[in-house]
Backbone as numpy.savetxt, mean C-alpha at the origin, in Angstrom:
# Nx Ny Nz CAx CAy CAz Cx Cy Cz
-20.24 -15.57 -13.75 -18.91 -15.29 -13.26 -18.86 -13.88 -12.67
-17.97 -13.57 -11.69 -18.10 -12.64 -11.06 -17.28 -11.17 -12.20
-17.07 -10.34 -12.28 -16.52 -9.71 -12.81 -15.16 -9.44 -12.82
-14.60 -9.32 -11.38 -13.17 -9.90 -11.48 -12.59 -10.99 -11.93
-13.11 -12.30 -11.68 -12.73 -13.04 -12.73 -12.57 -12.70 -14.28
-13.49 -12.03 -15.03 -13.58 -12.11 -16.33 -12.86 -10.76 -16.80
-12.49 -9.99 -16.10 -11.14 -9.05 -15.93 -9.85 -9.61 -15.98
-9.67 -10.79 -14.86 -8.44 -11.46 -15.33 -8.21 -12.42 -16.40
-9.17 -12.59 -16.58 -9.75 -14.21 -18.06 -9.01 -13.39 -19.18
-9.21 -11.85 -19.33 -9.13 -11.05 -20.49 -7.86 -10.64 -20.41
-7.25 -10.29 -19.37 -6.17 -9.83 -19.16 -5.16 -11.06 -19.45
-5.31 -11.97 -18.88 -4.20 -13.23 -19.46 -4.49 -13.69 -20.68
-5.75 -13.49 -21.19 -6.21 -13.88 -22.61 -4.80 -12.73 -23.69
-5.03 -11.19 -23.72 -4.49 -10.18 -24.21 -2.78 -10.45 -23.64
-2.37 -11.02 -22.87 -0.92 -11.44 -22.43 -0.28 -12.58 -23.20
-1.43 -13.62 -23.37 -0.81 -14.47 -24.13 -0.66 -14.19 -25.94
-1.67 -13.49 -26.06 -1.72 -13.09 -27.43 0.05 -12.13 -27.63
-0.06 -11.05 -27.16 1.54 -10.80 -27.21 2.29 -11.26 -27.00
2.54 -12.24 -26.26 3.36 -13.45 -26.01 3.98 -14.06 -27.65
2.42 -14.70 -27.78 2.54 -15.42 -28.95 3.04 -14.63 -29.92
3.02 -13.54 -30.06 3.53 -12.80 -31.52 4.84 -11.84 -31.75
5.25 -12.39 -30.32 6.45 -11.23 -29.84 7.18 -12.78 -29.90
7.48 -13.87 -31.22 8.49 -14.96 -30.80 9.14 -14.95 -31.44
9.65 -13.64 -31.92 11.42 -13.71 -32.76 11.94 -13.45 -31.89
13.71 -14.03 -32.48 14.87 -14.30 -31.39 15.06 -13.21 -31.32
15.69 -12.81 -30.81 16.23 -11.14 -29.84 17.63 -11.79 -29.22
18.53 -11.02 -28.72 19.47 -10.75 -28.28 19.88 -9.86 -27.38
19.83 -10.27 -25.59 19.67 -9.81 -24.41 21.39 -9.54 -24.22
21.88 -8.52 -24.30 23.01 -7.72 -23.39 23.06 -7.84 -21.77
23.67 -8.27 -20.90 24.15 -8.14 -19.23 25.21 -8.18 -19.55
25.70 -6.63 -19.41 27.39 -6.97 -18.95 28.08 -7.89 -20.02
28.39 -9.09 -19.40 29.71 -9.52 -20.49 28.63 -10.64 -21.01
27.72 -10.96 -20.47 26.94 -12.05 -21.39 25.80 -11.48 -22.63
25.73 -12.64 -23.64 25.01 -12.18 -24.77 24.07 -13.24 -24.88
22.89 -13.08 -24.27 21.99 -14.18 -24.86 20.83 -13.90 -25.76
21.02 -15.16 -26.60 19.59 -14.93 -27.93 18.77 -16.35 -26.89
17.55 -15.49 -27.25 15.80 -16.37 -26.83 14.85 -15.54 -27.62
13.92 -16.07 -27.46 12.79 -15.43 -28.11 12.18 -14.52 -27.01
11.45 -13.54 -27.95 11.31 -12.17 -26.98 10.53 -12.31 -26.27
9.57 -13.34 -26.40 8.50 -13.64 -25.39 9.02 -14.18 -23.62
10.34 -15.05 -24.28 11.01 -14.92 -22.51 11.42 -14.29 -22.17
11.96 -12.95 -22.66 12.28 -12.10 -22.44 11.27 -11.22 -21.54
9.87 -10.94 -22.29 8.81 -10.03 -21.81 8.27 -11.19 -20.33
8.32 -12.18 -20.49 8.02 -13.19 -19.06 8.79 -12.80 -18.29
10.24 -12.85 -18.45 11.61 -12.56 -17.42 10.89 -11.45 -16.86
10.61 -10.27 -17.51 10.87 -8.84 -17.19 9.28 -8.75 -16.64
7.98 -9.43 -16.50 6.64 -9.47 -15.91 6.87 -10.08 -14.92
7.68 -11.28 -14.67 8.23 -12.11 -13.30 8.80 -11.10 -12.37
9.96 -10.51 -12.80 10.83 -9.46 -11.84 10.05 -7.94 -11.35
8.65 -8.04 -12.48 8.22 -6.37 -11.99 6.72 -7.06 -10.83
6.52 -8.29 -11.30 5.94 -9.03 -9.77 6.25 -8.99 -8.74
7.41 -9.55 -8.63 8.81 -9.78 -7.33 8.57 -8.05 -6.62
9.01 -7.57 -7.33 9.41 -5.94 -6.80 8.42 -5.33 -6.41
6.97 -5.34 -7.17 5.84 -5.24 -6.38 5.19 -5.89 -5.51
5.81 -7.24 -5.36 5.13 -7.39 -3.71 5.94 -7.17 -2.77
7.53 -7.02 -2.86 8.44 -6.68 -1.97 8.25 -5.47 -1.58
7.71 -4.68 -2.36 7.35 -2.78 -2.09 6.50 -3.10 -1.19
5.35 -4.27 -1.89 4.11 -3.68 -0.94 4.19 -4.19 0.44
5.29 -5.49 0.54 5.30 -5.88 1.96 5.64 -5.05 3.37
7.17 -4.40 2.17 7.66 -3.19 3.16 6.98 -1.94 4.01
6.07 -1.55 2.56 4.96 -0.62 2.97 4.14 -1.11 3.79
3.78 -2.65 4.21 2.83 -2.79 5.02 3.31 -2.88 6.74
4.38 -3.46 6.72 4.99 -3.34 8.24 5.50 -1.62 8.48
5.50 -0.81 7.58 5.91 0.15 8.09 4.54 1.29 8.71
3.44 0.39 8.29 1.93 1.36 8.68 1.95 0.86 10.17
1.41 1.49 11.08 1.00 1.02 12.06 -0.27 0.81 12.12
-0.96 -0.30 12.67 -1.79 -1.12 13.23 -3.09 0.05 13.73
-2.25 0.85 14.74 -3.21 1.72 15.67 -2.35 2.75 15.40
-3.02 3.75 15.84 -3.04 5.32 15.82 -1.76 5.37 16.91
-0.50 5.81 16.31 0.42 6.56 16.97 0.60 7.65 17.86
1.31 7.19 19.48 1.13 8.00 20.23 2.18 9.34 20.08
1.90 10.23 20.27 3.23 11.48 20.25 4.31 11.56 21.02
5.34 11.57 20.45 6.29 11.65 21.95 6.52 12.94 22.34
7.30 13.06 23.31 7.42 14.13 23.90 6.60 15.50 25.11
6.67 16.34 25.34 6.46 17.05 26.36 4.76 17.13 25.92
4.39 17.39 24.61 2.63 17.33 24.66 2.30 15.98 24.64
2.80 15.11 24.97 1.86 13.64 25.08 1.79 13.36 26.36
2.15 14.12 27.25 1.38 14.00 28.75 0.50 14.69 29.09
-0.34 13.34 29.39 -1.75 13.58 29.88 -1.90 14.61 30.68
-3.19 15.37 31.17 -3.15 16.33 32.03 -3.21 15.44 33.83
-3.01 16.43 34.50 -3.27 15.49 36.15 -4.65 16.03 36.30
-5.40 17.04 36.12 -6.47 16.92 36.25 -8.16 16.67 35.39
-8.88 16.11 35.42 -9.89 16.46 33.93 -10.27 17.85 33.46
-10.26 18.34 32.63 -10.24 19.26 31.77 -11.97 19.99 32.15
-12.21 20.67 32.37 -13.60 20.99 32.22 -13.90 22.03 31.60
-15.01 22.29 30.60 -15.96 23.59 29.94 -16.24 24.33 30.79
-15.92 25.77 30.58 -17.24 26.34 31.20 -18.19 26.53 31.12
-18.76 26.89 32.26 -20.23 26.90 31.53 -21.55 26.71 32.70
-22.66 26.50 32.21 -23.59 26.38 33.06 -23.28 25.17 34.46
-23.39 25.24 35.70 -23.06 24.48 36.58 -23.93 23.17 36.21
-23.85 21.73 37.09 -24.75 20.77 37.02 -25.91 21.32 38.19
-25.82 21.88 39.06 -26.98 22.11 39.69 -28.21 22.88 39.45
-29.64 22.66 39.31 -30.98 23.79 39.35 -30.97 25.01 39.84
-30.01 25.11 40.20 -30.43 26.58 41.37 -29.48 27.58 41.37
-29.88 28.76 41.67 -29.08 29.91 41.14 -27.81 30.41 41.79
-26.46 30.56 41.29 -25.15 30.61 41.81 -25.44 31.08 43.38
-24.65 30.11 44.23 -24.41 30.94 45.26 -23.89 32.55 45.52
-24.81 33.14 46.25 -23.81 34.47 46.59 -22.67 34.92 47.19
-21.87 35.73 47.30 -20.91 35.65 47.47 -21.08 37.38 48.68
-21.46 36.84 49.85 -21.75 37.79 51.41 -20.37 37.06 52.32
């Protein structure tokens, strides 16, 4: 088995075990309602909703990355009109023209 698998094997193994031992009734407060369940639906309810919210984060976060490298706006994001050149040694062999 690959190792991620047997990371999650253990991890739902150690989930159900608290599950199982967290099954006295409890008594959930919202506002004007009072409900008794056992605490284990309780800890499900509250692992369901922190699911939900983490993939809704992560969806948001993903349309808000861009794809490609963002261009700049404004007065430095125009290109130059001419190519840019180094100075420096000419492309030709032979020694600067004189200047007679």
């Amino acid at each position: 088995m690959k190792a991620k698998t047997v990371v999650i094997l253990i991890l739902v193994v150690i989930f159900t075990i608290v599950l199982i031992q967290n099954s006295g009734l409890v008594e959930f407060q919202m506002l004007f309602w009072h409900i008794y369940a056992p605490l284990f639906f309780l800890v499900l309810g509250v692992f369901a909703v922190g699911l939900i919210i983490g993939y809704l984060v992560a969806k948001v976060d993903r349309k808000k990355k861009p794809k490609t490298a963002a261009v700049p706006a404004g007065p430095e994001a125009k290109t130059p009109s001419a190519p840019v050149t180094k100075p420096g040694p000419s492309a030709s062999s032979g020694p600067p023209p004189s200047m007679s």
